[in-house]
VOBA-1610 file (N, C-alpha, C; in pm, whole numbers, padded with zeros to 5 digits, always signed):
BEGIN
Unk+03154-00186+00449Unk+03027-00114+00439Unk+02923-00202+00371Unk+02778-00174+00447Unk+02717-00296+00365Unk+02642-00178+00224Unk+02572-00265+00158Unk+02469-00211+00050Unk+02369-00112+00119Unk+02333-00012+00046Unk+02251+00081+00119Unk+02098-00014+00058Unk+01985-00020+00125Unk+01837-00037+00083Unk+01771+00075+00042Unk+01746+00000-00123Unk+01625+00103-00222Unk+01541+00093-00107Unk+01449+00219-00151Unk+01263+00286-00104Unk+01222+00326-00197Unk+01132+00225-00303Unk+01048+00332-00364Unk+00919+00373-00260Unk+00854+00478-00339Unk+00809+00551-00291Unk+00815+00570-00159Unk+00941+00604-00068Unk+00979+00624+00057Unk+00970+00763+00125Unk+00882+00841+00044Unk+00808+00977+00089Unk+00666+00972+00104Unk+00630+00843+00078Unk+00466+00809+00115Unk+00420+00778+00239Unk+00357+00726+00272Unk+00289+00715+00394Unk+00316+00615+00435Unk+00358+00492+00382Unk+00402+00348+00391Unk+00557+00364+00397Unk+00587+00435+00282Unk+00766+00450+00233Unk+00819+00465+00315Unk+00775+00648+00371Unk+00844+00695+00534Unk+00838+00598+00628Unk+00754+00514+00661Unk+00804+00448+00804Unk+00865+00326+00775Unk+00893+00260+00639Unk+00963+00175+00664Unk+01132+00251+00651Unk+01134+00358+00593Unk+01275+00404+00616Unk+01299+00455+00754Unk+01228+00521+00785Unk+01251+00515+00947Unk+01291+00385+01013Unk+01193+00277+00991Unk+01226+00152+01065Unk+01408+00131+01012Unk+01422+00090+00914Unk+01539+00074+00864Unk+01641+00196+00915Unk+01653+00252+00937Unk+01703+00357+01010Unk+01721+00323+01139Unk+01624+00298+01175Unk+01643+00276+01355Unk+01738+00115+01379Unk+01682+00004+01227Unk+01771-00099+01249Unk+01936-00132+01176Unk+01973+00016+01197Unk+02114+00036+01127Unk+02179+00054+01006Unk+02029+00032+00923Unk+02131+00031+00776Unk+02079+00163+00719Unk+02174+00208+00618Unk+02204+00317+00502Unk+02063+00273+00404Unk+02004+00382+00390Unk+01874+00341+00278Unk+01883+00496+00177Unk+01862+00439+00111Unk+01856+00486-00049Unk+01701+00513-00072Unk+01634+00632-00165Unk+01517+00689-00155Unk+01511+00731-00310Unk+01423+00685-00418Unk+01391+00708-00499Unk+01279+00807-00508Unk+01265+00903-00568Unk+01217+01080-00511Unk+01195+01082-00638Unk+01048+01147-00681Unk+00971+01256-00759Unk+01056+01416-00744Unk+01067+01445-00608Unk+01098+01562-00603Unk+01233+01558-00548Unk+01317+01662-00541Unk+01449+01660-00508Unk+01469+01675-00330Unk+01521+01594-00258Unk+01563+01626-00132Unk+01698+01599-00069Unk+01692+01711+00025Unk+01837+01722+00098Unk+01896+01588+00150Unk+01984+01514+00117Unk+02045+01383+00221Unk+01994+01397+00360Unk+01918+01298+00456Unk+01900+01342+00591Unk+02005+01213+00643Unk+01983+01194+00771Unk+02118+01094+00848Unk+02099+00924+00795Unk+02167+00912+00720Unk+02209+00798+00681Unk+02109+00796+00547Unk+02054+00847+00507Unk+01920+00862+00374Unk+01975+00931+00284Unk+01971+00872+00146Unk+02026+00864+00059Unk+01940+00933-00055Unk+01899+01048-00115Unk+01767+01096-00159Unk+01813+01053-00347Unk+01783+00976-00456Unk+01781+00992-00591Unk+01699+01055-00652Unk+01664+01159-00702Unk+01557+01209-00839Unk+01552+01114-00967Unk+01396+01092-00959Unk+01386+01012-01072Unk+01208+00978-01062Unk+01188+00886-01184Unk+01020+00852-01176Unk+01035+00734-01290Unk+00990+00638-01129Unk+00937+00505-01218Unk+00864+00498-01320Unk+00772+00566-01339Unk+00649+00545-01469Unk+00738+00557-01562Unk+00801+00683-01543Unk+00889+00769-01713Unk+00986+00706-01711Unk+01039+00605-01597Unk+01187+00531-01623Unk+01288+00627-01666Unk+01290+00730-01537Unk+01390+00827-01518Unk+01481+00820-01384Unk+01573+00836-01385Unk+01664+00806-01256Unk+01681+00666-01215Unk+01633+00576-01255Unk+01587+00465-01205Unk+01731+00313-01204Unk+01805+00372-01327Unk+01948+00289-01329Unk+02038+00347-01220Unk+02042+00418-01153Unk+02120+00520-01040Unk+02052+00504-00908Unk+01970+00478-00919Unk+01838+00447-00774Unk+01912+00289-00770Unk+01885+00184-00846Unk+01921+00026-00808Unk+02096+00021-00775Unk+02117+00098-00849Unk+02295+00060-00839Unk+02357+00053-00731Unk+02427-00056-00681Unk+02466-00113-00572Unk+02413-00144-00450Unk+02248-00139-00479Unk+02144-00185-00379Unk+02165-00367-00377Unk+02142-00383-00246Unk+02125-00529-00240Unk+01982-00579-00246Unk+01888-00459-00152Unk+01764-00530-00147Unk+01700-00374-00179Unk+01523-00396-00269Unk+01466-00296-00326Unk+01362-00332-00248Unk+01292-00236-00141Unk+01164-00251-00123Unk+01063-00164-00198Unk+00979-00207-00269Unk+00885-00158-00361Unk+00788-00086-00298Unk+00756+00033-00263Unk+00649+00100-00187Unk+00584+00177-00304Unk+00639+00187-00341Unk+00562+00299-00507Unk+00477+00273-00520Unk+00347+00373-00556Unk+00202+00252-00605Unk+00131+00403-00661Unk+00000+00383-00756Unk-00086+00446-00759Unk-00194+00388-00839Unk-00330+00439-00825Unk-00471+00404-00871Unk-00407+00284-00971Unk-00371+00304-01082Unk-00305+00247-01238Unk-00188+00276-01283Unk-00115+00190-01343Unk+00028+00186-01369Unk+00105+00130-01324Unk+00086+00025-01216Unk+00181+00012-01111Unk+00273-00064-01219Unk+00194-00196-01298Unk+00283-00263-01353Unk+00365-00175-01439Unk+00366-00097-01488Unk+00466-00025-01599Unk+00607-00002-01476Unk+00546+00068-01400Unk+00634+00121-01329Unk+00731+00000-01278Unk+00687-00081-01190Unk+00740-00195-01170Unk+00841-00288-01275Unk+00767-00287-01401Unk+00854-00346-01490Unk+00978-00266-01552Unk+00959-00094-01504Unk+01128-00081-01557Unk+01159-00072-01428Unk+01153-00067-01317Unk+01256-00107-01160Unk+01305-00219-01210Unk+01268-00346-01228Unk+01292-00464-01223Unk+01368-00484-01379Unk+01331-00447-01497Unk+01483-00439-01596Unk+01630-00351-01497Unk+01597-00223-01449Unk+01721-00160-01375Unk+01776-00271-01314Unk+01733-00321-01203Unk+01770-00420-01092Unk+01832-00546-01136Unk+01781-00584-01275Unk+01820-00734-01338Unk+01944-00663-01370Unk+01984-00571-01467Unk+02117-00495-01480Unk+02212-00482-01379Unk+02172-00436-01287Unk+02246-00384-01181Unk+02317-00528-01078Unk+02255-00645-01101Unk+02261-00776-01063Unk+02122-00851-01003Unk+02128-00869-00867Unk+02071-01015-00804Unk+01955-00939-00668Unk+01953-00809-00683Unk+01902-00753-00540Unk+01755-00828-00531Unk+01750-00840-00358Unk+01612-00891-00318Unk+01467-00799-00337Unk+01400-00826-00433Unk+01293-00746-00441Unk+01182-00778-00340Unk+01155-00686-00238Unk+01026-00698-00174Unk+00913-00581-00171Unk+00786-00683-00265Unk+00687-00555-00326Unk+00598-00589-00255Unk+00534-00471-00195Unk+00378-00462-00107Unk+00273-00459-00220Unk+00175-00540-00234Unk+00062-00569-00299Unk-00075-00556-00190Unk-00185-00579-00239Unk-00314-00594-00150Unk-00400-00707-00192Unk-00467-00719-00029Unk-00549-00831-00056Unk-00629-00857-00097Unk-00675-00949-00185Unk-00736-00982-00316Unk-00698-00883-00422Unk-00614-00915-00461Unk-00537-00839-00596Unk-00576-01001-00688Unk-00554-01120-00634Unk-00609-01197-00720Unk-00737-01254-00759Unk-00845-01233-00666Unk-00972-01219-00646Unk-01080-01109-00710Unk-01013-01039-00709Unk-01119-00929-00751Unk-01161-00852-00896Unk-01240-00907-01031Unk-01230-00926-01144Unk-01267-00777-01166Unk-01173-00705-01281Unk-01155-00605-01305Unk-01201-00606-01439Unk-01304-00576-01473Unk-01385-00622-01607Unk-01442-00518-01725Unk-01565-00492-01641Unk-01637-00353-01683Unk-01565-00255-01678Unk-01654-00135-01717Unk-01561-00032-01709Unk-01630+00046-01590Unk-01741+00007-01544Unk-01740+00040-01370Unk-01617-00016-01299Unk-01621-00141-01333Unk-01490-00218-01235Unk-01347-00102-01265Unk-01319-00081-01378Unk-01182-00020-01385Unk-01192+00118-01327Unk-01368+00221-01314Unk-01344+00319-01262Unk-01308+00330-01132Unk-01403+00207-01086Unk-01378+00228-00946Unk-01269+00158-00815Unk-01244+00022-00901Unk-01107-00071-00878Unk-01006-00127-00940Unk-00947-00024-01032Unk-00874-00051-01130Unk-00743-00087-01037Unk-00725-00056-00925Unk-00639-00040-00838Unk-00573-00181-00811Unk-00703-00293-00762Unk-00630-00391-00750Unk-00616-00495-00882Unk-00643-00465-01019Unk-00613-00548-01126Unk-00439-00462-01131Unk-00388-00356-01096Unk-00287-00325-01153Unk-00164-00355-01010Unk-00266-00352-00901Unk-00124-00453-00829Unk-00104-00634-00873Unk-00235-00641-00917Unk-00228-00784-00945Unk-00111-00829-01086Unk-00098-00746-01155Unk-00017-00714-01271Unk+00085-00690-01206Unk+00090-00594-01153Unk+00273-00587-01105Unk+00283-00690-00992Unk+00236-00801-00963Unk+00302-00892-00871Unk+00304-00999-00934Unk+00260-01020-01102Unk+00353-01087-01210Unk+00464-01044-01271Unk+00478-00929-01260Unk+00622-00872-01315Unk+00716-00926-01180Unk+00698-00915-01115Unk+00786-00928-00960Unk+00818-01063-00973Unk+00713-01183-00973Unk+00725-01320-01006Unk+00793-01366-01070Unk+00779-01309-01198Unk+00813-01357-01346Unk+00978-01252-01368Unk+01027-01222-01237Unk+01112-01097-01308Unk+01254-01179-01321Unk+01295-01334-01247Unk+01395-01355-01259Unk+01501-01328-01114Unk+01491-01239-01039Unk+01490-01198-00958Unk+01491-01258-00828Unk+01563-01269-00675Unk+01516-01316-00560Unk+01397-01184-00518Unk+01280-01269-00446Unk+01192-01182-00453Unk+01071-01198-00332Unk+00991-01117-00276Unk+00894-01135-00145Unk+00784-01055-00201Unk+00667-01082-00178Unk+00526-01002-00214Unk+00472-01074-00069Unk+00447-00922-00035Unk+00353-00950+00077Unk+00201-00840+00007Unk+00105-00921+00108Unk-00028-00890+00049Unk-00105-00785+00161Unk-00124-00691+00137Unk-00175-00627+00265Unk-00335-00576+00234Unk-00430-00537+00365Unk-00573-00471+00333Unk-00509-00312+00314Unk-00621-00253+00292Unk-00647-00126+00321Unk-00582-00070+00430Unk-00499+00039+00406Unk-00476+00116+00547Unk-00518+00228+00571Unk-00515+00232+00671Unk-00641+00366+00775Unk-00642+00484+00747Unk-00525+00512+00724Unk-00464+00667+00694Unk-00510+00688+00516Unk-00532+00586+00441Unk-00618+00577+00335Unk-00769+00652+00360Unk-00788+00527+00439Unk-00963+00529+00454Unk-00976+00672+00536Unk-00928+00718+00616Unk-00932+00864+00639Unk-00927+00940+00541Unk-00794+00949+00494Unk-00773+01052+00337Unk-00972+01067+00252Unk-01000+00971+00198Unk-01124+00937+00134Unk-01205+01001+00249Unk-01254+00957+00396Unk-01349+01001+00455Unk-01347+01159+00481Unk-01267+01209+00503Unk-01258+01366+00479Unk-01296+01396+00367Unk-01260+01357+00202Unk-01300+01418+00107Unk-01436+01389+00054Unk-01505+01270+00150Unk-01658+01285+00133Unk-01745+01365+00227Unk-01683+01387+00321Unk-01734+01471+00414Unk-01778+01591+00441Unk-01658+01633+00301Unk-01727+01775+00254Unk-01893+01778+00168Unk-01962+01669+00193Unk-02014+01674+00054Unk-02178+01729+00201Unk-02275+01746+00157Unk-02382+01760+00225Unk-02453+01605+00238Unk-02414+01540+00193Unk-02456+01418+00223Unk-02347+01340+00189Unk-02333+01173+00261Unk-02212+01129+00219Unk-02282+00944+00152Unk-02252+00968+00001Unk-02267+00837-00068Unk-02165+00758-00009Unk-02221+00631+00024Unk-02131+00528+00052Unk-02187+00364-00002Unk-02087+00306-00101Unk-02113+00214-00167Unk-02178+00099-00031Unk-02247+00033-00109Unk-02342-00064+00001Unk-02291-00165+00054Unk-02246-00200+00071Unk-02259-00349+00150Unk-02119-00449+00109Unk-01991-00308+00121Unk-01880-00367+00092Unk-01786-00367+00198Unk-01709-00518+00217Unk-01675-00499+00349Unk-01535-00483+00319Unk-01429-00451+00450Unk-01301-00455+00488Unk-01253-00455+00623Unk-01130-00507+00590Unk-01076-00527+00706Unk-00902-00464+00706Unk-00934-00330+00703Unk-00784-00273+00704Unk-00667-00242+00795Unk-00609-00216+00747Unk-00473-00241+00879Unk-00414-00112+00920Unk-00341-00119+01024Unk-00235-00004+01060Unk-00107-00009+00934Unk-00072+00073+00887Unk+00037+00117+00824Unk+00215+00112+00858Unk+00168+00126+00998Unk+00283+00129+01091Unk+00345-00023+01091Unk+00196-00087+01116Unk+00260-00222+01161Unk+00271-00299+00975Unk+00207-00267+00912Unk+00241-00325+00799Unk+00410-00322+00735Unk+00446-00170+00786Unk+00621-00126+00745Unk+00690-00258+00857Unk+00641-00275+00975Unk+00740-00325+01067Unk+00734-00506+01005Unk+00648-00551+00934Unk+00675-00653+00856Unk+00731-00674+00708Unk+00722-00564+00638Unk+00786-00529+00519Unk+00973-00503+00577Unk+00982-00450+00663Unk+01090-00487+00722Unk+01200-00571+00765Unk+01143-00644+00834Unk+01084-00811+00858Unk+01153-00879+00744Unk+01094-00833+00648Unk+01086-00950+00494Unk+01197-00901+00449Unk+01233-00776+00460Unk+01332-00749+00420Unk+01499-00726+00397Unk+01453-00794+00555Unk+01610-00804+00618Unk+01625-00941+00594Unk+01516-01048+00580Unk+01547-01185+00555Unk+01519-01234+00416Unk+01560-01361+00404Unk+01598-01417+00264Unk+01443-01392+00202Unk+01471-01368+00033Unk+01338-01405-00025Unk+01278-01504+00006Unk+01113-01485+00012Unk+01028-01585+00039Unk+00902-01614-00053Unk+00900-01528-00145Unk+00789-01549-00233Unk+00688-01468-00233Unk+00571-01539-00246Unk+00471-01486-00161Unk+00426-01506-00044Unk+00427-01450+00067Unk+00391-01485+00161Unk+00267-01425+00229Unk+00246-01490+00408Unk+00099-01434+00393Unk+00003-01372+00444Unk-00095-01332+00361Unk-00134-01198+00399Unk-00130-01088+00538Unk-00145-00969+00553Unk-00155-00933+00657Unk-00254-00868+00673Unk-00364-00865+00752Unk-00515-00809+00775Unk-00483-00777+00906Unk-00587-00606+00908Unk-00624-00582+01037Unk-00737-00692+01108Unk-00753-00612+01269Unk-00784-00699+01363Unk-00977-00738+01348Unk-01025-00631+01263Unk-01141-00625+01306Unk-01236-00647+01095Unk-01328-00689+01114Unk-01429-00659+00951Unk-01508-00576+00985Unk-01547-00458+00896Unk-01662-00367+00901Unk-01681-00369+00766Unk-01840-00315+00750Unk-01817-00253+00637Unk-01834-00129+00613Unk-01811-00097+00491Unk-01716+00065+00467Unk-01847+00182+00529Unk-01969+00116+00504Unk-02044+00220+00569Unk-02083+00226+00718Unk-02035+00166+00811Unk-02035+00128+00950Unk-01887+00256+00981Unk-01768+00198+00891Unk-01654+00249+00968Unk-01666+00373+00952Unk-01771+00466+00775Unk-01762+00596+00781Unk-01871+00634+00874Unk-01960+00591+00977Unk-02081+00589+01059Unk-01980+00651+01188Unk-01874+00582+01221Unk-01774+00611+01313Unk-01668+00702+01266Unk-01660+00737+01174Unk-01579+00858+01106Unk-01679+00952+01161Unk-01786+01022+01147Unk-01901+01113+01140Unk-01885+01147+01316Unk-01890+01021+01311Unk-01891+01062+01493Unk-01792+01134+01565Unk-01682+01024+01496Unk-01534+01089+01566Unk-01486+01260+01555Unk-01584+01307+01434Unk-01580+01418+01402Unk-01629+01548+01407Unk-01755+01429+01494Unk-01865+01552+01524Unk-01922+01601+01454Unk-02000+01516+01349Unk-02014+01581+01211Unk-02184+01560+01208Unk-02288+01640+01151Unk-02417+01609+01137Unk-02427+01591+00996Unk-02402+01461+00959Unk-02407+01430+00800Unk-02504+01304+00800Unk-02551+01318+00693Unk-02617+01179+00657Unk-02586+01105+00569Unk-02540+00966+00584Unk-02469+00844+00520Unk-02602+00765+00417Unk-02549+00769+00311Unk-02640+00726+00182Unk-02571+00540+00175Unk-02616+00497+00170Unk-02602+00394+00120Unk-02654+00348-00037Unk-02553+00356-00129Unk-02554+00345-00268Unk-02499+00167-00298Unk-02602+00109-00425Unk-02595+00037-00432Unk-02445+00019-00577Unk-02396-00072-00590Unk-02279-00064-00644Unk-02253-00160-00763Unk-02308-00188-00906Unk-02305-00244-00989Unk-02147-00284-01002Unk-02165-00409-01087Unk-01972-00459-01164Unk-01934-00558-01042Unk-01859-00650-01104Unk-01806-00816-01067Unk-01745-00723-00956Unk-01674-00644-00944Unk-01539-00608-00852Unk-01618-00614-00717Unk-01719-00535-00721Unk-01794-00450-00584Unk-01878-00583-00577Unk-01910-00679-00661Unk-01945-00794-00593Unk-01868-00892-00538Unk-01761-00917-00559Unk-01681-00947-00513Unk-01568-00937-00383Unk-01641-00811-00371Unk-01586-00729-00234Unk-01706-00745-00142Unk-01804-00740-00202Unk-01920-00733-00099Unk-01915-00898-00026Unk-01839-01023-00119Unk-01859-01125-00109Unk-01750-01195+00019Unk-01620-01080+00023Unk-01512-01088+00082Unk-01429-01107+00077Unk-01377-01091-00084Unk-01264-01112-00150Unk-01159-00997-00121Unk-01167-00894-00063Unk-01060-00812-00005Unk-01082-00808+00123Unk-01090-00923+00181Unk-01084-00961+00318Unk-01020-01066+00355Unk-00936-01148+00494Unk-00900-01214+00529Unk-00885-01266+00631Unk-00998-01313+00707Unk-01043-01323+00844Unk-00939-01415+00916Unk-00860-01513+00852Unk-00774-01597+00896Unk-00663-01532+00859Unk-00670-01413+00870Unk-00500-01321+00893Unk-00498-01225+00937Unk-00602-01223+01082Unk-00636-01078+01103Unk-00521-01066+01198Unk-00379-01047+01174Unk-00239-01019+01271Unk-00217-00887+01304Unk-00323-00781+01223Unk-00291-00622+01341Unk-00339-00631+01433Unk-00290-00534+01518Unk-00339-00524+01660Unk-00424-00393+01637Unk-00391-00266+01577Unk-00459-00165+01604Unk-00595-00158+01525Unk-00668-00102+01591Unk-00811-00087+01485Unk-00881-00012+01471Unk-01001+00032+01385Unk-01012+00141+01314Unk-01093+00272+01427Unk-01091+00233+01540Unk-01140+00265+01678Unk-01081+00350+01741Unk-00882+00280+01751Unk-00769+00304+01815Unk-00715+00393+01685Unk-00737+00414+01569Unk-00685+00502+01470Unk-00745+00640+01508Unk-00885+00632+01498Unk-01000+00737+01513Unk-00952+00808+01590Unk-00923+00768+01771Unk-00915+00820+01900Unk-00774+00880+01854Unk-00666+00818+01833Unk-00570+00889+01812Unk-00539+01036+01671Unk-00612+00970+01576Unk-00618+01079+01454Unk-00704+01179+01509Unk-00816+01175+01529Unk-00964+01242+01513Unk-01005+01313+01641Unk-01010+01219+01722Unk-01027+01239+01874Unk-00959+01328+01915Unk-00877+01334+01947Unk-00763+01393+02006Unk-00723+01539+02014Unk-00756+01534+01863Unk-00779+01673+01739Unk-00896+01776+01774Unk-01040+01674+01800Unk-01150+01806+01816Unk-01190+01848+01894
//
């Protein structure tokens, strides 16, 4: 019998399809859970929580390889750094953690910067714990994914008008295809860091919510707000972009028609 594969956060939106993928490519995967769930076919469910470093010696144990999907706004590094004491205990397993692009680029300073992108100074932190953990280990770097930028465009949509920071660009990816390379990495030997993965197309954020409005049929009017702090200049500059890694195929067009479209 081989080692079953950790999932953190493998009830997320990223988590679920790489356990699916892993599923479909034969192996037993193991699921580190907030909430309690039933065993499904070949899925392995643990209760526990990285932040509080609960369940978390019982989640690594007898894993060979941990894919890191867990994430939120802040904390990641805490969280990350007790997976990775469990895992050093438990022995030698291959850690492969999903990070984003420009996690090293993007200066997290002010305290505008931390309100509004605290996000990528704290993957940038936990992909020194991952580095520095001792560990065989893979960090892949990914943009924004769609099913994100949706989540957000609905909850501005309610608004009677929709603020949208100015003149910040991205280039985000399918989710789907991001799991089918986290996969990828995961079935093969550590590699480090390796590199990035960007969707196919650059917009910026107020163009793609211009095509949100539409897809929705929506009579709203798009504000363009100007965006103080190093971070949002830095984004505006293209530091969470990567035009020489644009390897998705789907785009924020082919998301729309299928999410949005389809629907109204």
């Amino acid at each position: 019998m081989t080692s079953p594969i950790l999932v953190t956060g493998g009830t997320g939106t990223l988590g679920r399809q790489v356990v699916r993928r892993l599923r479909d490519a034969g192996h037993d995967v193991r699921v580190l859970s907030r909430h309690a769930q039933s065993p499904a076919d070949g899925v392995e469910y643990v209760l526990g929580d990285l932040s509080r470093n609960i369940g978390v010696e019982a989640a690594v144990s007898g894993t060979g390889v941990i894919v890191h999907c867990a994430g939120s706004q802040k904390g990641d590094e805490v969280a990350t750094a007790n997976l990775v004491r469990a895992a050093s205990r438990a022995g030698q397993p291959h850690l492969v953690y999903i990070s984003v692009v420009g996690a090293d680029r993007i200066p997290v300073v002010s305290s505008v910067d931390r309100a509004m992108f605290s996000y990528f100074a704290s993957k940038y932190a936990a992909e020194q714990v991952v580095s520095g953990s001792g560990l065989p280990w893979t960090t892949l770097r990914a943009t924004q994914f769609y099913d994100l930028v949706l989540k957000v465009a609905d909850a501005m949509a309610k608004m009677p008008a929709i603020p949208m920071p100015k003149g910040l660009l991205f280039q985000p990816v399918d989710s789907g295809e991001v799991a089918e390379r986290l996969v990828e990495l995961a079935l093969n030997t550590p590699a480090g860091l390796v590199p990035d993965m960007a969707g196919p197309r650059i917009y910026l954020g107020t163009e793609m919510m211009r095509e949100y409005v539409a897809a929705r049929r929506l009579s709203k009017r798009i504000l363009p707000v100007p965006v103080p702090g190093q971070a949002a200049g830095a984004i505006r500059a293209g530091a969470a972009i990567d035009p020489a890694r644009a390897v998705g195929r789907r785009t924020w067009e082919d998301f729309l028609a299928d999410r949005v479209l389809s629907s109204v």
